[in-house]
N, C-alpha and C positions, 0 to 999 in steps of 0.2 A: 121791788118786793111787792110791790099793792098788787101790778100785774101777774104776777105768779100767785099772792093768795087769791084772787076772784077767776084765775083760770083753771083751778079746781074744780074737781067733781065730786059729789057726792053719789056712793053707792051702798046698797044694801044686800045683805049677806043673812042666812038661816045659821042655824046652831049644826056644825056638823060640816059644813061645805068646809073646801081645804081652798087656802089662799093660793099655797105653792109648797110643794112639794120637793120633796130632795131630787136634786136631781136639774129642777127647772131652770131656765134661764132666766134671770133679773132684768127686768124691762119696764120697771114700776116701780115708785119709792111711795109707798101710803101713811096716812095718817091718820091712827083710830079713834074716830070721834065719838064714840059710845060702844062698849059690849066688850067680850074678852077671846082672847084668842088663844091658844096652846103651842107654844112651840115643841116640836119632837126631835126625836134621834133617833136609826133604828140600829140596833148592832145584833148582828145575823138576825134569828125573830123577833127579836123582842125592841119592841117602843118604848121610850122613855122620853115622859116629860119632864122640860129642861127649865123651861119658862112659861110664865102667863105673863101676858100682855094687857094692859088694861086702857083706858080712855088718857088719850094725849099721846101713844107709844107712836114711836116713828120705826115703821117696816121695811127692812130691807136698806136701810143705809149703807154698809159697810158693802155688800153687792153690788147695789146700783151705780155707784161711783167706780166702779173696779170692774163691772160688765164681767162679775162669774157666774157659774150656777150655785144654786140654793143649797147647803147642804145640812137643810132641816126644813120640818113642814111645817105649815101654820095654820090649824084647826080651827075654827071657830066654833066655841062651846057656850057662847050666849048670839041671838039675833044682835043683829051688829051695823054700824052705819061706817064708812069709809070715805 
């Protein structure tokens, strides 16, 4: 466990950039260490927020063990650190 938390990265992200999209491949499990994120859905045009993700969330669990695609996006709607 020690070696998997200190092999961590920390990165940063603007309000607006998109984690992952529907669609993507999961290739990454994150965890948001400050700012908030949006998850969506899109059914024919219209988007719809489903979830806000806030500081301590874990991204992308139920994907990344299971190597599917994403099938919702995740916005980030404050500056954010990962």
């Amino acid at each position: 466990m020690f070696d998997l938390i200190f092999s961590l990265k920390a990165c940063s992200y603007q309000k607006g950039e998109i984690l992952c999209k529907e669609g993507d491949l999961t290739t990454s499990l994150f965890f948001l260490m400050r700012g908030e994120i949006e998850v969506s859905v899109k059914t024919g045009p219209l988007e719809f927020v489903t979830e806000k993700l806030f500081r301590g969330s874990i991204i992308d669990y139920r994907n990344f063990f299971q190597t599917t695609c994403s099938v919702v996006q995740y916005t980030f709607t404050k500056a954010s650190i990962m």
